[in-house]
C-alpha positions, 0 to 999 in steps of 0.5 A: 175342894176334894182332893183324891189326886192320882199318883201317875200326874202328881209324879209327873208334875214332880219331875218337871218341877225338881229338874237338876236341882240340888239340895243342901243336906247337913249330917251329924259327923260327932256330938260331944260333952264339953263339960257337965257343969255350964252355968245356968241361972235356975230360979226366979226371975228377979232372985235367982237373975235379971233379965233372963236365966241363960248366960252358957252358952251366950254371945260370941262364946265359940271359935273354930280355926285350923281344926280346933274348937274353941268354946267360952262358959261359965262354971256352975253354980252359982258358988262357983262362976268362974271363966272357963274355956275348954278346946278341942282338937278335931285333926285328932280322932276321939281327942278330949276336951280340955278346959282352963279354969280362970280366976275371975267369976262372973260379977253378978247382977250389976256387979254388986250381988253374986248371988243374982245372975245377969244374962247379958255378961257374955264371954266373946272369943276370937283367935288370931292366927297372925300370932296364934293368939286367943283373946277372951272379953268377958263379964260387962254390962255398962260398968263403970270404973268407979263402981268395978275398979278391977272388973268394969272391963275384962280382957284375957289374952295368951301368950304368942303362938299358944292357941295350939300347943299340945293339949298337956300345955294348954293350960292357965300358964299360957294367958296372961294376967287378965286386963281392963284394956286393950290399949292403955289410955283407951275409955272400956267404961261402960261396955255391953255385948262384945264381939271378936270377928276374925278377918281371912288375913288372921287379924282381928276386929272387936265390937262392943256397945258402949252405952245403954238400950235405946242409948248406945253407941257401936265402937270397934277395933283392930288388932294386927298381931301385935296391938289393938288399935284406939276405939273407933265409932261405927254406929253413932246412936247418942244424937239428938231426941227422937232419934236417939237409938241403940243398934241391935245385931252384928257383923261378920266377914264372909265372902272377903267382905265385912258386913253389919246387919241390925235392928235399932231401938229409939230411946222412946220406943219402949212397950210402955211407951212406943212413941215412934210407933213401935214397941221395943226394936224396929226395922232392917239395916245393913251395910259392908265394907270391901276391906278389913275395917281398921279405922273410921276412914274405911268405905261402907256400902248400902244395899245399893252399893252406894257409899256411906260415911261413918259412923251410921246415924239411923234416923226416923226420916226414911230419906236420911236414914240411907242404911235401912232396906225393910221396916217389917213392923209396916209389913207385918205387924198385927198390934196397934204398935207392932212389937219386935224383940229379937235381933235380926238373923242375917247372911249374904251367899256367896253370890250376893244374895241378901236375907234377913229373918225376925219377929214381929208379933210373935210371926216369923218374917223373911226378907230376901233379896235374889242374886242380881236382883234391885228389890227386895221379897218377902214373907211370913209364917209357914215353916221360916226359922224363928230368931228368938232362939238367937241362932243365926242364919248361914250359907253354904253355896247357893244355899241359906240354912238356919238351925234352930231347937224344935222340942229340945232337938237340933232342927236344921232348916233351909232354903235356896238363895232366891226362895223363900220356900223353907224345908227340914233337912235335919231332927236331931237324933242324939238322946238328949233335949237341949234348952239353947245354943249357939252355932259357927259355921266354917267352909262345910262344917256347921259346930252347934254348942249347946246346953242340955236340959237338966235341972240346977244352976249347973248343967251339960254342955255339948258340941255337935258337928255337921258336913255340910253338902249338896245331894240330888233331891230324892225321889219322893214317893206319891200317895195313891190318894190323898186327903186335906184334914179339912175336907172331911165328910162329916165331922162333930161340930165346933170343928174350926178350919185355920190357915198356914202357909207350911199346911198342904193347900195352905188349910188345916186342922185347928183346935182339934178338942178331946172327943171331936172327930173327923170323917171321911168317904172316899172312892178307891178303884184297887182293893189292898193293903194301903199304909196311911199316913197322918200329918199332925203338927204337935207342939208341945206334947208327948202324949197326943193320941188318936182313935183312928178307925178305916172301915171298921177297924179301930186302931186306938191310942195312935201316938201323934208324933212331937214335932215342937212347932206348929208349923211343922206337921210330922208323919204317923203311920199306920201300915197295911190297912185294908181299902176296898173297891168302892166307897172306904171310910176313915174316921179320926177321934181326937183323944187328948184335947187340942194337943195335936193340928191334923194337915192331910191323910196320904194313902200308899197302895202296898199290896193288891189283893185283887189279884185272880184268875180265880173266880171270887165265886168259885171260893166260899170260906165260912163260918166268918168270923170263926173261932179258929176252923174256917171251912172252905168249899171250892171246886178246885183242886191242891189250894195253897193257903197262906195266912197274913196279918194286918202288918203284911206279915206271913205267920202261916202257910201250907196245902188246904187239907180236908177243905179246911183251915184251923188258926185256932192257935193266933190271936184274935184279931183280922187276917188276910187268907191267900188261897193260890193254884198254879200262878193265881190266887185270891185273898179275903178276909178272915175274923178270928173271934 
């Protein structure tokens, strides 16, 4: 269906629809280099590292509390890998950062070989402000103590009251010497992925996995301010085949309560062997707790609010398996066995809504529940965050946001707590790209710690810091016209048509080849100057151009903007170009192949020109195009002449002498002449060849 919407319905439908409805707006208060020299293992995969090349930033590697930041890496290159962590106080305009050096390097790939890295050895930190101490666990991968005597488990903690010293005594004197516990007589053999979550009391609960994938068991612990207690079981996977699992995803307190929201593997649900009908990870669970969990005996929920007895035994028989709320591999999936890898992205606002986010078939799903609400919504595609860049997704008031790194840049996206109707509310503007990050969020304040893009095993790490806050939703100007990519005129052939729900009428351009056009004929009833807007997603190109031609005009080699998604459809302008009363023609030619995926053309009237009591006709200028000397024959007397350019710019003005013009001294190109008398005027067209 065409679609040339006028502007005064589409303004009205608007403001039905938006009402008082806030939005949330995140802006960029400060962005900072933490140090030039993070750790990245650059080289082949299965020489330089296992599994993958980033370990800085990595895991549960950032810490906010009582103004300071609190960030874990790992010095490169790889010669070096030591433990760092570096802080910084915000309470203090324009403070540095400060960074301990720890003895300990990272262990390499099965602690055996240095010179191979291993992506799993994160660096977790929490702070308690019980004791204002901090505690770093570090550099584990299922090690035993019979193979690392001194490294299988690896436990930093300072001294009491030394999280925020001055900077001059932050240094490697406050911790203690580093520990292979946290309370002696306690089995940390074998443990993977540690986490340390910190409780509104200033307590502290670790999780870590003990085990392996497919295989592993999820232990906590307590810490008061003044011991951890023994390790306790939450998830039990070790059980019995088929059912023998590991839970991948995490906990958090938010709201006053603790809540675990995860995926599970099967031990036989691998890509070569996905026996349960899954290849890799499978389904969405969640449960929570009222208070801070510092034993087994804790009382855990569902989704329904219904109790549960640890630990939590998933299980393939749906009935027994009373944690599960979703299973996206039946929803979504498109392979034989549908394929999940990532751990699921979750949260919970303050008014109870649930969403949870993953990746099945290289599609983004989104599973939510409203407030109040008993079943839970879902959907796919269009502009939902993609959790395989390991951020998470956060809250704030009625809010749901996720950050994510679209072409190298901080993109923030959101949605309102009972929607699923993704926006951009934030493009990162700093200079540099970044490769991947981590994120914290506390009360209105968003921290993203990211590694910049460089190359070698050592490269920049930065903090950005965002206020978070609810802001009117603007006024959105409305084209004039507006044209689907998909309902051209003509077109070359081969030109196909693909669906997407972020797309405007859900349709555009795909596959758009090098020399295939688009064209368009289109009725406009106000002859001016009109600002074109072309919407074109571009993933991976900085180079995209067009030949874009209105009526004649050929603008070439028009740079598509690099929006790093296909879901995501930039805008590119191209201002003050001449419609005309009647049929008007715009012609797109794709010039670097399938490098860019048009959506709509919108069309904003700027200046009319059709704008007289002076007849047309009582107005004759030629010769038409000219080489400068335009003579004008008219009747009336003390014309005015002002001459503009295709930009809407003045470049000359002044009284019609001799009843001619002379331009002769500009470029060639197209101009708009304005002739005026009294408080009327004309404009035409001028060609100077």
């Amino acid at each position: 269906m065409k679609k040339y919407y006028l502007g005064l319905c589409l303004v009205l439908v608007f403001c039905y629809l938006v009402e008082a409805q806030k939005q949330l707006a995140a802006n960029l208060d400060e962005s900072t280099i933490v140090a030039n020299n993070g750790l990245y293992f650059d080289g082949e995969r299965g020489v330089a590292y296992q599994f993958s090349p980033r370990i800085t930033p990595h895991g549960d590697c950032i810490d906010v509390v009582n103004g300071y930041v609190f960030v874990t890496w790992y010095k490169g290159g790889m010669d070096k890998r030591n433990l760092m962590l570096s802080r910084k106080n915000l309470n203090v305009a324009n403070s540095s950062w400060i960074t301990i050096e720890f003895p300990h390097k990272h262990v390499g790939f099965r602690g055996t070989d240095p010179t191979k890295g291993d992506s799993h050895n994160t660096a977790a930190i929490g702070v308690s402000t019980i004791d204002n101490t901090i505690h770093i666990m570090y550099d584990m991968h299922a090690y035993s103590s019979s193979s690392l005597p001194n490294d299988f488990f690896n436990y930093s903690v300072s001294l009491k009251n030394k999280a925020f010293v001055p900077d001059s005594e932050f240094t490697l004197d406050i911790f203690n010497p580093k520990q292979n516990y946290l309370k002696q007589g306690e089995n940390y053999e074998r443990i993977t992925y540690p986490m340390i979550h910190r409780a509104d009391d200033g307590s502290l609960v670790t999780r870590y996995r003990v085990g392996g994938s497919g295989n592993g068991d999820i232990f906590m612990a307590h810490y008061d301010g003044n011991v951890w207690t023994d390790n306790w079981l939450f998830h039990d996977g070790s059980i019995p085949l088929p059912n023998r699992n590991n839970m991948y995803g995490g906990e958090r307190f938010l709201n006053g309560k603790f809540y675990s929201g995860f995926a599970i593997r099967y031990a036989n649900n691998t890509s070569s062997n996905p026996t349960n009908g899954y290849s890799i990870n499978s389904g969405l669970y969640y449960a929570y707790t009222n208070v801070v969990p510092k034993n087994q005996s804790s009382q855990w929920f569902n989704a329904d609010n219904q109790a549960i007895t640890l630990p939590i035994r998933n299980n393939i028989d749906e009935n027994l398996d009373p944690v599960k709320i979703a299973e996206p591999g039946d929803d979504y999936g498109t392979a034989t066995f549908p394929r999940t890898t990532s751990d699921p992205a979750w949260t919970v606002t303050e008014n109870e809504a649930i969403h949870f986010i993953t990746r099945v078939d290289n599609r983004n799903v989104h599973y939510y529940r409203a407030p109040g609400a008993t079943e839970f919504l879902s959907s796919v595609d269009g502009l939902i965050p993609n959790p395989s860049v390991r951020g998470e997704i956060y809250s704030y008031k009625s809010h749901v946001f996720m950050v994510e790194l679209l072409g190298g840049k901080v993109n923030i996206k959101t949605t309102l707590e009972d929607d699923s109707d993704w926006k951009i509310i934030y493009t990162g503007t700093v200079s540099e790209s970044f490769m991947h990050f981590d994120a914290f969020v506390q009360n209105d304040k968003l921290y993203v710690y990211l590694m910049q893009q460089a190359g070698g095993d050592a490269r920049p790490l930065h903090v950005q810091v965002f206020t978070l806050s609810e802001e009117d939703i603007p006024v959105v100007e409305v084209p004039d016209y507006l044209l689907e990519a998909e309902d051209y005129t003509t077109a070359s052939s081969n030109i196909v048509v693909g669906t997407n729900s972020s797309a405007s009428g859900g349709e555009y351009i795909d596959s758009f080849a090098k020399d295939q056009f688009l064209e368009y004929r289109f009725q406009v009833t106000q002859t001016g100057l009109y600002n074109l807007v072309l919407f074109v997603a571009v993933r991976n190109r900085d180079d995209s151009t067009m030949d874009i031609t209105v009526n004649g005009q050929l603008y070439d080699n028009v740079l598509m903007e690099k929006t790093g998604d296909w879901n995501v459809y930039g805008q590119n302008t191209i201002p003050n170009v001449e419609l005309t009363q009647g049929e008007n023609v715009v012609r797109l030619k794709q010039e670097r192949s399938l490098s860019s995926e048009p959506d709509k053309l919108e069309l904003f009237l700027k200046t009319p020109l059709s704008v007289n009591a002076l007849n047309l006709n009582e107005v004759t200028i030629y010769p038409n195009p000219s080489e400068g000397v335009f003579n004008i024959q008219s009747n009336i007397q003390n014309l005015e002449y002002t001459l503009i350019n295709i930009q809407g710019q003045t470049l000359d003005k002044g009284k019609v002498s001799q009843k001619q013009v002379d331009f002769s001294n500009h470029s060639k190109g197209i101009y708009f002449l304005e002739l005026a008398s009294d408080s009327s005027k004309i404009l035409k067209k001028l060609i100077l060849k």
